[in-house]
matplotlib code that plots the C-alpha trace (Angstrom):
import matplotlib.pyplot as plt

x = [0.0, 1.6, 2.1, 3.9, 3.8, 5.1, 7.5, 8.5, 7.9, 5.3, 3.9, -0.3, -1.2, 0.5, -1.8, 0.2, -1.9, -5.3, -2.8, -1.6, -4.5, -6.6, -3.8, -4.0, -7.7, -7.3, -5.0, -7.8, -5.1, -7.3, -8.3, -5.2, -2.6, -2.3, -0.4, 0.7, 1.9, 4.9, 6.1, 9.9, 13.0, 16.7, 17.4, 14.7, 15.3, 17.9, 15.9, 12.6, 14.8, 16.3, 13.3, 11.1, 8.5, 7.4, 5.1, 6.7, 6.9, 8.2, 8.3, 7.3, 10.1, 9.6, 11.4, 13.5, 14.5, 15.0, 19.1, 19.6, 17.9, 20.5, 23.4, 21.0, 20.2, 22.0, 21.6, 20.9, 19.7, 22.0, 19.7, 19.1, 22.5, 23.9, 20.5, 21.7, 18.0, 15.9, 12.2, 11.0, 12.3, 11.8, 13.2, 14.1, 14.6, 16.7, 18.3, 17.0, 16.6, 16.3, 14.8, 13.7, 10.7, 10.4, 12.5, 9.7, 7.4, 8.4, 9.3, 5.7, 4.0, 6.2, 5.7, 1.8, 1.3, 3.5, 1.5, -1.6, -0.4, 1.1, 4.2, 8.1, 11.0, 12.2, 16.0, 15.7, 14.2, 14.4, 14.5, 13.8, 15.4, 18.5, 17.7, 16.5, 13.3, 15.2, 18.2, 15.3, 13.8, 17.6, 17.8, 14.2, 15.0, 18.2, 16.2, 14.5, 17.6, 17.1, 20.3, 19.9, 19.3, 19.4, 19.0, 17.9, 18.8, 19.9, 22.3, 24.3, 26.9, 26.9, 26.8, 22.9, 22.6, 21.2, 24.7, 26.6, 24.1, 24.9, 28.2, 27.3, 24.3, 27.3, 25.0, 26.0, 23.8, 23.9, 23.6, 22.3, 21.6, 18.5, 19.1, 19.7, 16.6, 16.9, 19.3, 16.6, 13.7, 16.2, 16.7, 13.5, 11.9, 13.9, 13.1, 10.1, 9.9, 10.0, 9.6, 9.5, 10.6, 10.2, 7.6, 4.4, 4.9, 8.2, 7.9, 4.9, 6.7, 8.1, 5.5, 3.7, 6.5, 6.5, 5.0, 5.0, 4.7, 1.8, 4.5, 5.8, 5.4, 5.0, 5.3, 5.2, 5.3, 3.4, -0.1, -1.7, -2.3, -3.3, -3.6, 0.0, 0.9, 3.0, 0.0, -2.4, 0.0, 0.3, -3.2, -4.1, -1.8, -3.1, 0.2, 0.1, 0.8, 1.9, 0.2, 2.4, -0.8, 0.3, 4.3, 2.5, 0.5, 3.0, 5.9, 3.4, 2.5, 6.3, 6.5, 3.5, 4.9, 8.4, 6.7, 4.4, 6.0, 2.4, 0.7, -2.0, -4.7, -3.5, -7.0, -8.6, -5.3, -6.3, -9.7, -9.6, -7.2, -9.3, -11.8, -9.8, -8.7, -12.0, -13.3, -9.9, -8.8]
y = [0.0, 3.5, 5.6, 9.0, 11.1, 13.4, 13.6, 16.1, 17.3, 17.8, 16.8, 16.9, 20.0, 19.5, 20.6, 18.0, 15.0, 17.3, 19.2, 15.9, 13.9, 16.9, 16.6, 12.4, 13.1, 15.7, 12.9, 10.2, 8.0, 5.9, 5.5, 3.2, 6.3, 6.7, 9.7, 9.7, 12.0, 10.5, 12.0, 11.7, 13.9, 14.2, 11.3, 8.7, 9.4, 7.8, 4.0, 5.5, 6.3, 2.6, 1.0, 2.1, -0.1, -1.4, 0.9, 4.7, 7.3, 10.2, 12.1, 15.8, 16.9, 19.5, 20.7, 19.3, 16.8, 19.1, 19.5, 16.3, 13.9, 14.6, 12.6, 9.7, 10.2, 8.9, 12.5, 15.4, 18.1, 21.1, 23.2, 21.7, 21.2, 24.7, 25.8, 23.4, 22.2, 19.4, 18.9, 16.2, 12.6, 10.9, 7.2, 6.0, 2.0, 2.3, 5.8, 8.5, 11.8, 15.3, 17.9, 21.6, 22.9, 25.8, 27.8, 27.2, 28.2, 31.2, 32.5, 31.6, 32.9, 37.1, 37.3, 36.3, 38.7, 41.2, 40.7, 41.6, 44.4, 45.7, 45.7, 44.5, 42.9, 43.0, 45.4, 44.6, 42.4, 41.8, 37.8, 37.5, 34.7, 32.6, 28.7, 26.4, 28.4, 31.4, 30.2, 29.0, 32.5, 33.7, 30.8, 32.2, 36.0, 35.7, 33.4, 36.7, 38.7, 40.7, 43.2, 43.4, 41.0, 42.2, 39.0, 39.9, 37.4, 36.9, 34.3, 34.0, 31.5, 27.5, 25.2, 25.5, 29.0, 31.5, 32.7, 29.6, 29.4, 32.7, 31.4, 28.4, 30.4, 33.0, 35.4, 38.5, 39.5, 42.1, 40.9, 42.6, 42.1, 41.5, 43.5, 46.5, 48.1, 51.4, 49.4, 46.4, 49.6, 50.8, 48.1, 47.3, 50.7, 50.7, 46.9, 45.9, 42.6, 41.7, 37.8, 36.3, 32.7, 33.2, 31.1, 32.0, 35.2, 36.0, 39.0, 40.5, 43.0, 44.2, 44.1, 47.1, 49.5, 48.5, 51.4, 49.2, 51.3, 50.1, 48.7, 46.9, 43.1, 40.6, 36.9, 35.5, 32.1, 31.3, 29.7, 28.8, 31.3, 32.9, 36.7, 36.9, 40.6, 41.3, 40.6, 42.5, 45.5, 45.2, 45.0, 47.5, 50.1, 48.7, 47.2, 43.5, 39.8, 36.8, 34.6, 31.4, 29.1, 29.8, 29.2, 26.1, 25.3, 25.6, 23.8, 21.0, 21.2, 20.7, 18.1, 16.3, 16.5, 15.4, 11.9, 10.9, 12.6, 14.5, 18.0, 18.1, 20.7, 23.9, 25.4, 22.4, 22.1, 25.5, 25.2, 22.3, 23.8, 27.3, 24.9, 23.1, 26.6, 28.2, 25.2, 25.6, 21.9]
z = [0.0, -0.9, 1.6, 3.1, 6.1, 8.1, 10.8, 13.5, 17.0, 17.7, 15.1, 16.4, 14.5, 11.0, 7.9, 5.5, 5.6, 4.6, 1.7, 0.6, 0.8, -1.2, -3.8, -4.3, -4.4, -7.3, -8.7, -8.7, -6.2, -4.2, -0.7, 0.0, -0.5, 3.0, 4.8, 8.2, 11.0, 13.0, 15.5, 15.5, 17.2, 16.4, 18.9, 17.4, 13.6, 13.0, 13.6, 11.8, 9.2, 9.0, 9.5, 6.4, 5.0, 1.8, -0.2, 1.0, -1.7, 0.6, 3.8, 4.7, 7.0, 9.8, 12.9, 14.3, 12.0, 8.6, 9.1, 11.0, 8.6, 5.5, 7.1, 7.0, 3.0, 0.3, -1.8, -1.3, -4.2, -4.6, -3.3, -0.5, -0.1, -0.1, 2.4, 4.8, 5.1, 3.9, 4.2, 1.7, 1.1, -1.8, -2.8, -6.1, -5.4, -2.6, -2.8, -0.4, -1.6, 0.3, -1.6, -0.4, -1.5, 1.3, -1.4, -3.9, -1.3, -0.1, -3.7, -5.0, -1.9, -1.9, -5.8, -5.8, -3.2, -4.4, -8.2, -6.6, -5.2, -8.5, -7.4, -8.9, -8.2, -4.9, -4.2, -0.5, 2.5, 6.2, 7.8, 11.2, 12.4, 11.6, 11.2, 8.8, 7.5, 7.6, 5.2, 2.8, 2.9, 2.0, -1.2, -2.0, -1.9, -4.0, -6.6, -7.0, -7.4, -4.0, -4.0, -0.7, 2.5, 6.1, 8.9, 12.2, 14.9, 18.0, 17.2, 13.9, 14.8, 14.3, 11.0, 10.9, 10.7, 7.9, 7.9, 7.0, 4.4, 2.9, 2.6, 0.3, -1.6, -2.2, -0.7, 0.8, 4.2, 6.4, 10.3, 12.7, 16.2, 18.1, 21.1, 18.6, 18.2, 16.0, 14.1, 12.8, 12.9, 10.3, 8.2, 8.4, 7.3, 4.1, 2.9, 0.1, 2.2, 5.9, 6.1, 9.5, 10.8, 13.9, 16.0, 17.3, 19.5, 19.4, 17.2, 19.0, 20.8, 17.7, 15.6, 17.9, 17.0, 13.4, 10.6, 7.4, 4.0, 1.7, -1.0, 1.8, 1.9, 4.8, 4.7, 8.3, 8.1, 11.6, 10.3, 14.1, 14.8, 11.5, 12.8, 14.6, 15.7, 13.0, 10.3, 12.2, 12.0, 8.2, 7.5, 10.2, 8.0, 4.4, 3.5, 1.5, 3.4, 1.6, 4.4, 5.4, 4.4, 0.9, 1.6, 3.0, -0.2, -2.2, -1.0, -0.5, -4.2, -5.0, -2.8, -4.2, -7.6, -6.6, -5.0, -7.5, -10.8, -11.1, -10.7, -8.4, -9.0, -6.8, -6.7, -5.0, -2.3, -1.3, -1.2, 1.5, 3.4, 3.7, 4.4, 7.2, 8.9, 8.8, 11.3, 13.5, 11.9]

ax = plt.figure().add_subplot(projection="3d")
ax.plot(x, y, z, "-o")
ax.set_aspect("equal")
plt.show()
């Protein structure tokens, strides 16, 4: 029987079963396609890993297992590579793969909100945070020839970090310190797109002294809750979000089309999953 899943901690509240189950359904792929959330951590991964059973066409990879599953792989795409962060698994025979699509996310999400807004290419954007998501926002913003990238963090060293991924993307970034606050209001002020990785909460506080422009984009990619502080400040002063339900969408639909060598029909994916958040699934 063919099945995927996903794995993480914690894992509970994960939207890729409905995604992927909407998209097999679009496919006409039966009732026996199952998908599956299980839970796994850095310690337990390795022996999930090893113990894979007959009938798995890929795995949806989310914290914290998206740096720490590549060493168990047997290739990992480029891109993935130089992000330093894989979150889909795909075997061919008896080869793993790791593949990021949080790139393709991100990048589909900022230019379909930045298209309705009439607006161009982006010169220059704001990250907020410094891990995994954070050094796919970086691959994603220099796919769209940003000139400029500013990373706020209060951390920068360590192999996982946005900034060792700079150094493989061959991205220059500027850093700047948490703790600094006219210097992020600064950076911030001046950028066409703020994108935050940061979990649930943690940019309240900033977000309340925040005076986004109306060409100025957001893409936070908290999606529980969906009105975080810092989207509520952006649609309180008119200016455009790229909401992380549709970096969610999307990456799913690459994902999707990377296990079963087909595209699913978008429109119904985010159909059920407006569906889904509009009764708090």
């Amino acid at each position: 029987m063919p099945w995927a899943a996903v794995i993480g901690s914690p894992i509970s509240h994960s939207l890729s079963p409905l995604l992927h189950r909407a998209a097999w359904d679009s496919l006409g792929l039966g009732p026996e396609w199952e998908y599956l959330r299980v839970e796994q951590t850095a310690q337990t991964l390795p022996g999930f890993m090893a113990s894979l059973r007959e009938g798995f066409v890929g795995l949806s990879v989310t914290m914290p297992c998206k740096q720490v599953v590549a060493p168990l792989l047997d290739a990992i795409d480029p891109l993935a590579q130089a992000v330093g962060s894989v979150n889909t698994v795909v075997p061919a025979g008896p080869v793993l793969t790791g593949f990021n699509t949080d790139v393709h996310g991100v990048v589909r999400a900022l230019t379909e909100a930045r298209g309705a807004a009439g607006l161009g290419r982006v010169r220059s954007a704001v990250i907020l945070g410094a891990r995994a998501t954070a050094s796919s926002a970086l691959a994603a913003l220099g796919s769209m020839h940003a000139e400029h990238v500013s990373v706020v963090a209060r951390h920068f060293a360590g192999p996982g970090t946005v900034a060792t991924a700079a150094t493989r993307l061959g991205v220059d970034i500027e850093m700047v310190p948490w703790g600094r606050s006219d210097a992020v209001h600064e950076v911030i002020s001046r950028a066409d797109v703020l994108v935050s990785t940061l979990p649930a909460g943690a940019a309240d506080d900033l977000a309340r002294t925040l005076v986004p422009r109306v060409d100025q984009v957001l893409l936070d990619v908290v999606y529980s809750p969906l009105d975080t502080a810092l989207v509520r400040t952006w649609r309180d002063h008119g200016a455009p979000v790229a909401h992380g339900l549709e970096m969610l969408l999307h990456q799913a639909v690459l994902q999707v089309r990377l296990m079963t060598g087909r595209d699913p029909d978008i429109a119904h994916m985010r159909r059920v999953l407006e569906q889904a958040v509009a009764r708090g699934a």
